[in-house]
mmCIF file of the N, C-alpha and C atoms, coordinates in Angstrom:
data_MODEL
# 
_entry.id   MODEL 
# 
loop_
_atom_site.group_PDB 
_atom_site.id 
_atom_site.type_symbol 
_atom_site.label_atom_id 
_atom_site.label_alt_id 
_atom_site.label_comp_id 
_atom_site.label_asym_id 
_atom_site.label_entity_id 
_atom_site.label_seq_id 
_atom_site.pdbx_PDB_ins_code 
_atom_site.Cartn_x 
_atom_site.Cartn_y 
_atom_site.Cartn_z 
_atom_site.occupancy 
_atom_site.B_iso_or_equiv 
_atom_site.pdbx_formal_charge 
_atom_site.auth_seq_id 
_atom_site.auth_comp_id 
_atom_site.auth_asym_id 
_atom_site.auth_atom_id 
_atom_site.pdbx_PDB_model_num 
ATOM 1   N N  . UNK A 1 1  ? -54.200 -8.775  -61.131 1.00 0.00 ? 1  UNK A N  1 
ATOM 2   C CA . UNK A 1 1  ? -54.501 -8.066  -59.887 1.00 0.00 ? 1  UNK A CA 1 
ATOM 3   C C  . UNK A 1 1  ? -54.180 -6.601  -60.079 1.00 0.00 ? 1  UNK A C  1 
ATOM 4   N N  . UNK A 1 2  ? -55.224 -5.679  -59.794 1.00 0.00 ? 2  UNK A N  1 
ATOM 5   C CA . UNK A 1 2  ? -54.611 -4.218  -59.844 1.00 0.00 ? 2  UNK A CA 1 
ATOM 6   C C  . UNK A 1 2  ? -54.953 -3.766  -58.479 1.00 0.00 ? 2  UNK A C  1 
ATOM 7   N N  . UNK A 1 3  ? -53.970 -2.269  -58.820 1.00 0.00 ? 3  UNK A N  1 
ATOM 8   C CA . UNK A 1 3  ? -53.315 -1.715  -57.564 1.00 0.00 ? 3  UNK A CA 1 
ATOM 9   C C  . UNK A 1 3  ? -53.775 -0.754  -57.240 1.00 0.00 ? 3  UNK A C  1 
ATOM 10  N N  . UNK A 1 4  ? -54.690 -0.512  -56.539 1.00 0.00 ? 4  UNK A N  1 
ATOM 11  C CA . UNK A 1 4  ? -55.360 0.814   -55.496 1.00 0.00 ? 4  UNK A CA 1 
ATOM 12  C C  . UNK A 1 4  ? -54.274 1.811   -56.076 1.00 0.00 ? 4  UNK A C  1 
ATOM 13  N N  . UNK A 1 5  ? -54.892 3.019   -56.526 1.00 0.00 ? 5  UNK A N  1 
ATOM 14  C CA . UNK A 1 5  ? -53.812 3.929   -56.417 1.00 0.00 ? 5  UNK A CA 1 
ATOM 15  C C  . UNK A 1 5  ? -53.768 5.010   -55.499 1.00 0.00 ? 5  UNK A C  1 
ATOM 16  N N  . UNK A 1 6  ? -52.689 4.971   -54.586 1.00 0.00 ? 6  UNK A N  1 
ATOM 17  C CA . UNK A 1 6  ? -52.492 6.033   -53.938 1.00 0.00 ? 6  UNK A CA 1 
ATOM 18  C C  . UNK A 1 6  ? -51.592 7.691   -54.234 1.00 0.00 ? 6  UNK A C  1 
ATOM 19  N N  . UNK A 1 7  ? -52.074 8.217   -53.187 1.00 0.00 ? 7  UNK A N  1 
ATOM 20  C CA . UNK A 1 7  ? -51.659 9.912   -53.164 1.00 0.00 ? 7  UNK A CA 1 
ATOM 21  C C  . UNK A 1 7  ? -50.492 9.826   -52.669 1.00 0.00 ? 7  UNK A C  1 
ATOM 22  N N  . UNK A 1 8  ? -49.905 8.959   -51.280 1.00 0.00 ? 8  UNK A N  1 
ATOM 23  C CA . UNK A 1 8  ? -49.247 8.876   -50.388 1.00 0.00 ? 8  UNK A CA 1 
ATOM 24  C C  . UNK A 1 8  ? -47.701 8.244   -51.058 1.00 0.00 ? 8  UNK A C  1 
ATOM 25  N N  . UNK A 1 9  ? -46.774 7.801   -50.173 1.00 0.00 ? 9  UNK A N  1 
ATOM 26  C CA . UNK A 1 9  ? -45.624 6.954   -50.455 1.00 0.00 ? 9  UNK A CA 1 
ATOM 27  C C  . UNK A 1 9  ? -46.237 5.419   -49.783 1.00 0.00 ? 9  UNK A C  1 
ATOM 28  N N  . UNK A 1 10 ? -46.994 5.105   -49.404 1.00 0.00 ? 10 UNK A N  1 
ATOM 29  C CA . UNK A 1 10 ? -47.610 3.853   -48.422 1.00 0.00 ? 10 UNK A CA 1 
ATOM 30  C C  . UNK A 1 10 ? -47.735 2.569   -49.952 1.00 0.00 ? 10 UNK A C  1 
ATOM 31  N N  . UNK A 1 11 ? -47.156 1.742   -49.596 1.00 0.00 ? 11 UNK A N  1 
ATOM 32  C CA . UNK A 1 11 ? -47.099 0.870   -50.827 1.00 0.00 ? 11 UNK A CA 1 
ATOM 33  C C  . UNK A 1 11 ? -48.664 0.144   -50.766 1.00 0.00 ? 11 UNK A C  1 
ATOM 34  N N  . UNK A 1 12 ? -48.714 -0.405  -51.837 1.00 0.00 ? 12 UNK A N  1 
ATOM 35  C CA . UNK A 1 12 ? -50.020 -1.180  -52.134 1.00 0.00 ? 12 UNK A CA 1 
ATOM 36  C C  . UNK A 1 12 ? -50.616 -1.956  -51.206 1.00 0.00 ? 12 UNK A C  1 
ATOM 37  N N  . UNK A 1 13 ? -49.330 -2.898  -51.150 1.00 0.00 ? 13 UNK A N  1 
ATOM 38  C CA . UNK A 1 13 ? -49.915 -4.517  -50.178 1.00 0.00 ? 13 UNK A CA 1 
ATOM 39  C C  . UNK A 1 13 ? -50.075 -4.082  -48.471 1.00 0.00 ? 13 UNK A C  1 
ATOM 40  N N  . UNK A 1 14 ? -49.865 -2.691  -48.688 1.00 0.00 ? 14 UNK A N  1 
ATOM 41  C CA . UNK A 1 14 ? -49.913 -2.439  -46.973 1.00 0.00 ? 14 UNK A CA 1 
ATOM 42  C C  . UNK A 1 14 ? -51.403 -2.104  -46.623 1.00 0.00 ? 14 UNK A C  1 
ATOM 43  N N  . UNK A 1 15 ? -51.911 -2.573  -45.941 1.00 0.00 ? 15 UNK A N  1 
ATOM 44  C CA . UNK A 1 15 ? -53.668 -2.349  -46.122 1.00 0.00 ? 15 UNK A CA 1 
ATOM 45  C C  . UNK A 1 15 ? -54.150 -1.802  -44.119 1.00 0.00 ? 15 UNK A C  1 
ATOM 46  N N  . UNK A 1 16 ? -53.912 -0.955  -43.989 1.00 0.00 ? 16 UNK A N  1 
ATOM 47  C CA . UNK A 1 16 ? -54.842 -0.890  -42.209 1.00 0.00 ? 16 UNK A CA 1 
ATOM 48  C C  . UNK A 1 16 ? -56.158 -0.145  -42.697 1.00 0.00 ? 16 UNK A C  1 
ATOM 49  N N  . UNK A 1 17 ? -56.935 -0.781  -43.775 1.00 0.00 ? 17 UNK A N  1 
ATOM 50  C CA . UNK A 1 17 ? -58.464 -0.641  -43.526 1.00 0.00 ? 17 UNK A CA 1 
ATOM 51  C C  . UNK A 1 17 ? -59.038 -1.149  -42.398 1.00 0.00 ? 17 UNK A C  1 
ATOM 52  N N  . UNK A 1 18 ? -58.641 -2.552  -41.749 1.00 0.00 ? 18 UNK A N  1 
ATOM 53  C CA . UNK A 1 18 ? -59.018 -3.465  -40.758 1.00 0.00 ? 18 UNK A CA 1 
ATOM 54  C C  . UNK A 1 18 ? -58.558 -3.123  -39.838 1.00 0.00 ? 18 UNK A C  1 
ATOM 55  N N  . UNK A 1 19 ? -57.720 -1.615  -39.715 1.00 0.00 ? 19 UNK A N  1 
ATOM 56  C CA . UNK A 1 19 ? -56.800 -1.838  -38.482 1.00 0.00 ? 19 UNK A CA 1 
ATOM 57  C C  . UNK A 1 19 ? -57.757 -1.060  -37.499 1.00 0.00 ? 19 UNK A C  1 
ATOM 58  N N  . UNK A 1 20 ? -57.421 -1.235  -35.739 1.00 0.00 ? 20 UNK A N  1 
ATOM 59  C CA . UNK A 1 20 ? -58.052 -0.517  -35.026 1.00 0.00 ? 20 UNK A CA 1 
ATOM 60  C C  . UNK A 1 20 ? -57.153 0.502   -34.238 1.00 0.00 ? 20 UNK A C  1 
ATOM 61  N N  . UNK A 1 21 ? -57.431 1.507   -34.266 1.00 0.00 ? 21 UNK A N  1 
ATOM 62  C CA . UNK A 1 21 ? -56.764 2.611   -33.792 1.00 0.00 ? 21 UNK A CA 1 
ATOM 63  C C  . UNK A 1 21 ? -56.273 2.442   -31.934 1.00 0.00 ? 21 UNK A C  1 
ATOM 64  N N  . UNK A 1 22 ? -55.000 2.706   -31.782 1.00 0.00 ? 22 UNK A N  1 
ATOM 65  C CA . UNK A 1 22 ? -55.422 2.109   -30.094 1.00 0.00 ? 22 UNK A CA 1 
ATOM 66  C C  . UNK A 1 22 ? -55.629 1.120   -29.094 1.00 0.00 ? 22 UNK A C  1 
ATOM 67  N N  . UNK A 1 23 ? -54.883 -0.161  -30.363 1.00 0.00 ? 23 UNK A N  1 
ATOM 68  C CA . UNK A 1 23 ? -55.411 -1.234  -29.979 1.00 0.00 ? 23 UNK A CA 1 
ATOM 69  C C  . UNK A 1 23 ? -53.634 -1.869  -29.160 1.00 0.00 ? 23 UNK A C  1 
ATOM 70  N N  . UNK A 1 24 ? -53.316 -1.402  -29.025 1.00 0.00 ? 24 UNK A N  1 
ATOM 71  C CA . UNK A 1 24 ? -52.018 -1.770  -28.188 1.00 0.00 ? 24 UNK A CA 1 
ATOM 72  C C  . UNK A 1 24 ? -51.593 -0.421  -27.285 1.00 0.00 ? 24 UNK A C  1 
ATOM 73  N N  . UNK A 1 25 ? -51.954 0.799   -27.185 1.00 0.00 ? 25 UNK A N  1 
ATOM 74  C CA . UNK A 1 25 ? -51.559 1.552   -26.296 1.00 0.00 ? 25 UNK A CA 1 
ATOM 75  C C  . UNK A 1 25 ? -52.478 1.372   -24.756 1.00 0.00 ? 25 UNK A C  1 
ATOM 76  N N  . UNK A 1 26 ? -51.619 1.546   -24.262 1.00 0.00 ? 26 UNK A N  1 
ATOM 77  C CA . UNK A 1 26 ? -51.767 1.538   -22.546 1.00 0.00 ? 26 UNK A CA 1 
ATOM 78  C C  . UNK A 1 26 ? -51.395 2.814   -21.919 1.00 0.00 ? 26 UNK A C  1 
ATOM 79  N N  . UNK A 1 27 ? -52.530 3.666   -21.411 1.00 0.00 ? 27 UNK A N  1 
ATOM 80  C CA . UNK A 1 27 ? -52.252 4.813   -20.344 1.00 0.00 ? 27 UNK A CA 1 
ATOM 81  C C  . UNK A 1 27 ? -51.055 4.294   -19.385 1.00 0.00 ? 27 UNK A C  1 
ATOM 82  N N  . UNK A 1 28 ? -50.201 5.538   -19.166 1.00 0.00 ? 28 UNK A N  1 
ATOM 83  C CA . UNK A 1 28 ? -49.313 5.343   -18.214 1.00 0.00 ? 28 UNK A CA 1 
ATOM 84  C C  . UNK A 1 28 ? -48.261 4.123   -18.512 1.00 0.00 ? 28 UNK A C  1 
ATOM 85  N N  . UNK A 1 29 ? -47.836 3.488   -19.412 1.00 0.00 ? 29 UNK A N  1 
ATOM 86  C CA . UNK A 1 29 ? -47.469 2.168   -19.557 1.00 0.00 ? 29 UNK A CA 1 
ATOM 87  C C  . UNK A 1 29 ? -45.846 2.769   -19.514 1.00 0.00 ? 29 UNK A C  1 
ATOM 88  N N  . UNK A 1 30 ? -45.048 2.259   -19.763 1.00 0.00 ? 30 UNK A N  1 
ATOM 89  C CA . UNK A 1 30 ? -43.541 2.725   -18.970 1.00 0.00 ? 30 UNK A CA 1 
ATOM 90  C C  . UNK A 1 30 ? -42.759 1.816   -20.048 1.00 0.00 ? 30 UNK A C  1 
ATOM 91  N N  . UNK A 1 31 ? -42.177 2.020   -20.539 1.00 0.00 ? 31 UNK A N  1 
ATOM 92  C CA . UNK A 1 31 ? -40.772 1.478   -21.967 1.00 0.00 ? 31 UNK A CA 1 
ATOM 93  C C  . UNK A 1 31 ? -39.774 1.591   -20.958 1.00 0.00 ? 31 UNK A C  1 
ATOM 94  N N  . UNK A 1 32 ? -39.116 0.611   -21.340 1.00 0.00 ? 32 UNK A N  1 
ATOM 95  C CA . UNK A 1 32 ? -37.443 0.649   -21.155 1.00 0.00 ? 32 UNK A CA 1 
ATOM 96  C C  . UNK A 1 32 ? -36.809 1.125   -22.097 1.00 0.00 ? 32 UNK A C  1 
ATOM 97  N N  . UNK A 1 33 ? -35.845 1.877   -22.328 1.00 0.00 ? 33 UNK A N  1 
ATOM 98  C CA . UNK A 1 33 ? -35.113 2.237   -23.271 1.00 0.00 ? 33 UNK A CA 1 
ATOM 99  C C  . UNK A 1 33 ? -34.016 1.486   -23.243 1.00 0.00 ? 33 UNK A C  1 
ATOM 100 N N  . UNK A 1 34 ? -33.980 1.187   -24.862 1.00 0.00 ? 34 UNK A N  1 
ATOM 101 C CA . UNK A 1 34 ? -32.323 0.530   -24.711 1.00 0.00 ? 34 UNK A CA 1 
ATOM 102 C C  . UNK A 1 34 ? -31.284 1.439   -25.059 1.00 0.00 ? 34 UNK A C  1 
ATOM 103 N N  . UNK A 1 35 ? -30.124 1.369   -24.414 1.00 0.00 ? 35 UNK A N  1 
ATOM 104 C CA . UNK A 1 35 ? -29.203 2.041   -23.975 1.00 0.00 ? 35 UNK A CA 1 
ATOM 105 C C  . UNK A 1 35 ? -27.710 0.788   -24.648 1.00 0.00 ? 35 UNK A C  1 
ATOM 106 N N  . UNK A 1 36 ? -26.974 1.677   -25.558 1.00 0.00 ? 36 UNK A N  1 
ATOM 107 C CA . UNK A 1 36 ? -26.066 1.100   -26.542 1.00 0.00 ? 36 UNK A CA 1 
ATOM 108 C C  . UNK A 1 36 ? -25.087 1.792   -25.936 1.00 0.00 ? 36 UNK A C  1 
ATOM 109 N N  . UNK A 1 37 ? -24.291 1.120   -25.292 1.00 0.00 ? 37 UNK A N  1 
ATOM 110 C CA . UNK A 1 37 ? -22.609 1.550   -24.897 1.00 0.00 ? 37 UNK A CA 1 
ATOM 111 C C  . UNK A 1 37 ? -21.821 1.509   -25.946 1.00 0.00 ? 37 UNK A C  1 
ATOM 112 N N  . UNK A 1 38 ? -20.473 2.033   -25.527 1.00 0.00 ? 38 UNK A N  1 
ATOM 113 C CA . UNK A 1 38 ? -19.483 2.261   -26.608 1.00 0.00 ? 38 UNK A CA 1 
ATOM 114 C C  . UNK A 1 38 ? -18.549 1.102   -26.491 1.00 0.00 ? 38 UNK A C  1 
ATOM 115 N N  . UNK A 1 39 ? -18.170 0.143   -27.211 1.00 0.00 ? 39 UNK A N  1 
ATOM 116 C CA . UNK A 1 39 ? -17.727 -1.272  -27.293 1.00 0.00 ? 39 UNK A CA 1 
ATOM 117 C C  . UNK A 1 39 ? -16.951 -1.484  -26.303 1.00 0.00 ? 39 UNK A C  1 
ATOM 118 N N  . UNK A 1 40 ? -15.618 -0.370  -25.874 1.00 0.00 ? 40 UNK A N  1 
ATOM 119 C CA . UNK A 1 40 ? -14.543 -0.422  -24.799 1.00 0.00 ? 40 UNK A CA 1 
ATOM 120 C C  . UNK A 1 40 ? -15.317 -0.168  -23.314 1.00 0.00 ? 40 UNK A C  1 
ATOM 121 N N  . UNK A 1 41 ? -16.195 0.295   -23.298 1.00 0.00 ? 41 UNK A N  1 
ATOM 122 C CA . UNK A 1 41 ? -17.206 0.930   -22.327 1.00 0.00 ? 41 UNK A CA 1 
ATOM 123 C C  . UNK A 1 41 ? -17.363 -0.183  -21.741 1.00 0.00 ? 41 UNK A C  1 
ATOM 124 N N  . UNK A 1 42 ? -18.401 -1.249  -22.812 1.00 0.00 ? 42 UNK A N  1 
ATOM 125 C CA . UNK A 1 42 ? -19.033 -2.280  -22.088 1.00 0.00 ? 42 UNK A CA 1 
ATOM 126 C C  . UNK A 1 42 ? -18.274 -3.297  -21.965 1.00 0.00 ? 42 UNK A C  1 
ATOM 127 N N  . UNK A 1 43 ? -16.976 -3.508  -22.234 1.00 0.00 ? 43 UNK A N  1 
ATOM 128 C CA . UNK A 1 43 ? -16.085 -4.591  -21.988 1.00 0.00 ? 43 UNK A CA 1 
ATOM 129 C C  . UNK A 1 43 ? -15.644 -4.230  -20.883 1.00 0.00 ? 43 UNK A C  1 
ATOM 130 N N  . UNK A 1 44 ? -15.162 -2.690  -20.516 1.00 0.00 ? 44 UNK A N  1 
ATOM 131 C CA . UNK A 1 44 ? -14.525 -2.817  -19.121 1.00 0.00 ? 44 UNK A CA 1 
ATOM 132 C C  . UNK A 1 44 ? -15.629 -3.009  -17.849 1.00 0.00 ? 44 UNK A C  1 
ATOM 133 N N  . UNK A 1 45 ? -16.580 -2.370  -18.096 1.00 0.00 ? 45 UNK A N  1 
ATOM 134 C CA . UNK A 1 45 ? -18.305 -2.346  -17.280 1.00 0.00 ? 45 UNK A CA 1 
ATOM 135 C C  . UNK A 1 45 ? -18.226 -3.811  -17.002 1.00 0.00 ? 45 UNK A C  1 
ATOM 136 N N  . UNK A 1 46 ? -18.441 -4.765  -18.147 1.00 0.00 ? 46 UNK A N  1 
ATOM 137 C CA . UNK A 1 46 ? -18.572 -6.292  -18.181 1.00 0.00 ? 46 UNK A CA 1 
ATOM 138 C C  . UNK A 1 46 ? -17.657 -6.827  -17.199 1.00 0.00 ? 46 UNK A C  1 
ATOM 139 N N  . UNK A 1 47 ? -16.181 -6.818  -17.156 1.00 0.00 ? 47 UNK A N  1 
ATOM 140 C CA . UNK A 1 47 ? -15.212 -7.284  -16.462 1.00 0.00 ? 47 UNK A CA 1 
ATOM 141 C C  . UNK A 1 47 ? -15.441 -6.533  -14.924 1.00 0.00 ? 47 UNK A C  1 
ATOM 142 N N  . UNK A 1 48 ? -15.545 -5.577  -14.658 1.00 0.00 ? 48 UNK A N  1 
ATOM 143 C CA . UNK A 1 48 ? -16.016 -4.928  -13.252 1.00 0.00 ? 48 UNK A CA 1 
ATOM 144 C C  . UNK A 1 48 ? -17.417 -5.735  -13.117 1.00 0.00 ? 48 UNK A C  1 
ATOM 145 N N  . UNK A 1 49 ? -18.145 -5.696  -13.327 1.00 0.00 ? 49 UNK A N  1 
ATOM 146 C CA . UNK A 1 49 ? -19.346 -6.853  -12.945 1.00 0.00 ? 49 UNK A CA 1 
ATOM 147 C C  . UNK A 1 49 ? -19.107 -8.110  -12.761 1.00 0.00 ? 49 UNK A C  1 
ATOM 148 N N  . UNK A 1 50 ? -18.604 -8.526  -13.781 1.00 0.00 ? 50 UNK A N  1 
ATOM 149 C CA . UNK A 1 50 ? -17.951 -10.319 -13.275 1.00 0.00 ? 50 UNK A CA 1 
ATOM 150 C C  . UNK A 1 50 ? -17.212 -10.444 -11.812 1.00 0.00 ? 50 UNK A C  1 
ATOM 151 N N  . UNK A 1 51 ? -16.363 -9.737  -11.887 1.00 0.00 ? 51 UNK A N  1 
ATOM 152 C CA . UNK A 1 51 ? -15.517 -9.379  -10.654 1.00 0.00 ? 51 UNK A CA 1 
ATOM 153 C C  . UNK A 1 51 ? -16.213 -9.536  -9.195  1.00 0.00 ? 51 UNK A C  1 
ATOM 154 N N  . UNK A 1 52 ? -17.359 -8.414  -9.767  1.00 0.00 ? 52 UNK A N  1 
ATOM 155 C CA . UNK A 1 52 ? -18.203 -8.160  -8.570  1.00 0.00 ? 52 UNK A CA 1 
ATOM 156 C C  . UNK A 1 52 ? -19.228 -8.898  -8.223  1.00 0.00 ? 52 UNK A C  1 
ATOM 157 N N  . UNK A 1 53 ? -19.950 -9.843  -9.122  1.00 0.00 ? 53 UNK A N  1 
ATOM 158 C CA . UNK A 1 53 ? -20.471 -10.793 -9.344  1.00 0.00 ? 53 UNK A CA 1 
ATOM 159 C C  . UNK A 1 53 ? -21.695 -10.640 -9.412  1.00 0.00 ? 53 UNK A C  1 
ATOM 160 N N  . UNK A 1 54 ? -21.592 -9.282  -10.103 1.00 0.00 ? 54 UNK A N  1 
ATOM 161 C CA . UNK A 1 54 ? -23.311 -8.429  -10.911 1.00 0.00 ? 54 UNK A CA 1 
ATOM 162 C C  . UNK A 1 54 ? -23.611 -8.669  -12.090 1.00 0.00 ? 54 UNK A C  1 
ATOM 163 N N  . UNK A 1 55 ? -24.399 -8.382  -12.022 1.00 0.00 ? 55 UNK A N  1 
ATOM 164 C CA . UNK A 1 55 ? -25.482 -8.328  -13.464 1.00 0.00 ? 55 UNK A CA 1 
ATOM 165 C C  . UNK A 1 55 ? -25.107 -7.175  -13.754 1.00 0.00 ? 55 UNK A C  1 
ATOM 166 N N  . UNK A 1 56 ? -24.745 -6.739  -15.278 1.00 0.00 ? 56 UNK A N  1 
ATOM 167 C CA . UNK A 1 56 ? -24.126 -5.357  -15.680 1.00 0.00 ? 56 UNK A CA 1 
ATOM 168 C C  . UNK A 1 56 ? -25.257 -4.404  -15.722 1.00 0.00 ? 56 UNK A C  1 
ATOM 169 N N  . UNK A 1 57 ? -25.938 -4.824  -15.551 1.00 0.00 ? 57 UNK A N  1 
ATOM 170 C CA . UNK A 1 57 ? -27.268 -3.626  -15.999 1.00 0.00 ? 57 UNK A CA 1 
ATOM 171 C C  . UNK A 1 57 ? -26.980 -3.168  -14.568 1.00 0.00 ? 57 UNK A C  1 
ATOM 172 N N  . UNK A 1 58 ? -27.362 -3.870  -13.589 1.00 0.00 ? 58 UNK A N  1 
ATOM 173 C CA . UNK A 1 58 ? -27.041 -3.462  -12.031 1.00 0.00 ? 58 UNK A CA 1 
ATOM 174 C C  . UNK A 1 58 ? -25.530 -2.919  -11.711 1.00 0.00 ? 58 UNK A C  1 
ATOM 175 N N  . UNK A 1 59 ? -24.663 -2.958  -12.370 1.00 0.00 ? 59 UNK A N  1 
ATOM 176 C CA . UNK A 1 59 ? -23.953 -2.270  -11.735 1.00 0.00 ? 59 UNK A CA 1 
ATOM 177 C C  . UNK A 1 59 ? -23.943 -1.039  -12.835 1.00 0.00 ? 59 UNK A C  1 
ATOM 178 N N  . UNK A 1 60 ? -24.254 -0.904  -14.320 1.00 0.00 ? 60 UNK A N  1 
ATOM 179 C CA . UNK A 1 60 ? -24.617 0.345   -14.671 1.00 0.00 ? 60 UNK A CA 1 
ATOM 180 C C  . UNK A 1 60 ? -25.261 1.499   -14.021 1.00 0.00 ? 60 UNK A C  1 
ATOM 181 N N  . UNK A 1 61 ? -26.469 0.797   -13.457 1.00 0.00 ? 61 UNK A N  1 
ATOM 182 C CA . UNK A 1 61 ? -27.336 1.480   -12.792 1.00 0.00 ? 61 UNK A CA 1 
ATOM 183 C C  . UNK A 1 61 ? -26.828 2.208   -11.487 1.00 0.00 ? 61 UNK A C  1 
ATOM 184 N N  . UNK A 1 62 ? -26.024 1.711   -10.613 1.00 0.00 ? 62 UNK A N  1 
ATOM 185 C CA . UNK A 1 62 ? -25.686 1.844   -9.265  1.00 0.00 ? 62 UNK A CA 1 
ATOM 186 C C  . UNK A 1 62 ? -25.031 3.055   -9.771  1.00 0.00 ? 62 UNK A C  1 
ATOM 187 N N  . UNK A 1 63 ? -23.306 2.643   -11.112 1.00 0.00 ? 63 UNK A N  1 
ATOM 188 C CA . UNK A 1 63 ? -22.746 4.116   -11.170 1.00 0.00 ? 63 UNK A CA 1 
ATOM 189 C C  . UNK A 1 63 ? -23.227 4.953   -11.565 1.00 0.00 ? 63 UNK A C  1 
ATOM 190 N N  . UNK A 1 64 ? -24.420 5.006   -11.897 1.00 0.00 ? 64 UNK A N  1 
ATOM 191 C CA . UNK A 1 64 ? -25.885 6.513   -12.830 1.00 0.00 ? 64 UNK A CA 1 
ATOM 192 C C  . UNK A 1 64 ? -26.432 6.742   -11.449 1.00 0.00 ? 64 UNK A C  1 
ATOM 193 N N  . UNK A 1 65 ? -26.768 6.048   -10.638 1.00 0.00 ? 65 UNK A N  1 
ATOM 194 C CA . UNK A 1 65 ? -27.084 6.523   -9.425  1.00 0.00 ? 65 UNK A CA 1 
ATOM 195 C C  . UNK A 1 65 ? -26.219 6.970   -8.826  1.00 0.00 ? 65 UNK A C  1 
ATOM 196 N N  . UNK A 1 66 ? -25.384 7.078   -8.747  1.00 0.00 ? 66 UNK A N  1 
ATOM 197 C CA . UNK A 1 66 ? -23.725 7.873   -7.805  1.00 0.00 ? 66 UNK A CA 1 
ATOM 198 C C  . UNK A 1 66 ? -23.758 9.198   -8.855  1.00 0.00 ? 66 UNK A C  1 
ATOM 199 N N  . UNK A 1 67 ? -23.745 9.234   -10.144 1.00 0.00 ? 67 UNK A N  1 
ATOM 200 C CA . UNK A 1 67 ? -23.976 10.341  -10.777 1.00 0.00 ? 67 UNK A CA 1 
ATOM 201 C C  . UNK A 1 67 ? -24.756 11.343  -10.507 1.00 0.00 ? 67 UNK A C  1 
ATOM 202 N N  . UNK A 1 68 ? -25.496 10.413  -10.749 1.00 0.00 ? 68 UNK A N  1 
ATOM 203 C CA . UNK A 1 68 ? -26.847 11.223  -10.703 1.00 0.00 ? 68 UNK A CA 1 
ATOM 204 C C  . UNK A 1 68 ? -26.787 12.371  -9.330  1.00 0.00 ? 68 UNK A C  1 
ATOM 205 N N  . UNK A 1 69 ? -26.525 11.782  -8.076  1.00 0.00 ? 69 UNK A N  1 
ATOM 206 C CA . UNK A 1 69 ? -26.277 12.057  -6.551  1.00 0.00 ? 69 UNK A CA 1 
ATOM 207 C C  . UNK A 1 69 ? -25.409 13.248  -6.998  1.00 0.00 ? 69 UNK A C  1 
ATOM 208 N N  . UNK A 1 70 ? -24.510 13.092  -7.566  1.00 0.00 ? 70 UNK A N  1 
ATOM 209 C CA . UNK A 1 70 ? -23.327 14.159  -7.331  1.00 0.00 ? 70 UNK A CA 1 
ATOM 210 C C  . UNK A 1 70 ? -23.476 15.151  -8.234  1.00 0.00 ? 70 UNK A C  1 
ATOM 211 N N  . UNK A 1 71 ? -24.181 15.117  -9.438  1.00 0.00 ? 71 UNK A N  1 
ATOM 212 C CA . UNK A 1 71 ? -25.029 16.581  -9.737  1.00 0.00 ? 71 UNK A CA 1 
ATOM 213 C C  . UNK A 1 71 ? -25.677 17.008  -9.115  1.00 0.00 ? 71 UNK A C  1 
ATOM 214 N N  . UNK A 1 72 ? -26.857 16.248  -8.293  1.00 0.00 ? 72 UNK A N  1 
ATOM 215 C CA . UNK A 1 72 ? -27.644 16.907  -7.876  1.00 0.00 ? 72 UNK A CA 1 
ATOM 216 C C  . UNK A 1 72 ? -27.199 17.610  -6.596  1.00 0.00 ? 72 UNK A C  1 
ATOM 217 N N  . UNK A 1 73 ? -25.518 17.003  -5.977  1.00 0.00 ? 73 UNK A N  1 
ATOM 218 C CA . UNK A 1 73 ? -25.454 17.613  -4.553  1.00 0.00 ? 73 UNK A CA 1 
ATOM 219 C C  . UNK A 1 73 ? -24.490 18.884  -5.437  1.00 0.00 ? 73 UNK A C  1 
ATOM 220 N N  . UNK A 1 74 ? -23.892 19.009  -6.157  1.00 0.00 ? 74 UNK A N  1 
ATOM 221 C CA . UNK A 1 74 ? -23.084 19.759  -7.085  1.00 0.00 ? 74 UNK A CA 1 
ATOM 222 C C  . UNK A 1 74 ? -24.227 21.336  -7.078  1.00 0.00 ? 74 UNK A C  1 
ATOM 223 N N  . UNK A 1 75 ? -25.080 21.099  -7.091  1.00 0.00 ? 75 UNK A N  1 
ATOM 224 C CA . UNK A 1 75 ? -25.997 22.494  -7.575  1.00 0.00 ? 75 UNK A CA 1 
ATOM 225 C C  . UNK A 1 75 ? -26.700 23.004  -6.770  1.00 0.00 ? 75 UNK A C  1 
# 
């Protein structure tokens, strides 16, 4: 078997001759970002949610929303 030679760093067996350009993007489509806490962060976050008897994402969110509020009344 021989090997196409390329110009590029793109290895051999990688082939998007077949590929279609565009074929998974969506106008306007909206990502979640994931968001990586700092280990002590999300253990104490975790234990304040249990407590409270939230879902940690929801009570992340609530204290970014209190943040958020108090810059914006801050300026």
């Amino acid at each position: 078997m021989s090997q196409a030679k390329h110009d590029d760093d793109m290895p051999a067996e990688i082939d998007f001759s077949k590929g279609e350009r565009g074929k998974f993007y969506r106008p306007g489509a909206k990502l979640n970002m994931p968001i990586y806490l700092d280990e002590q962060v999300q253990d104490a976050l975790a234990a304040i949610a249990t407590a409270k008897g939230q879902e940690l994402s929801t009570l992340v969110n609530d204290l970014l929303k209190k943040d958020i509020e108090l810059i914006q009344m801050a300026r």
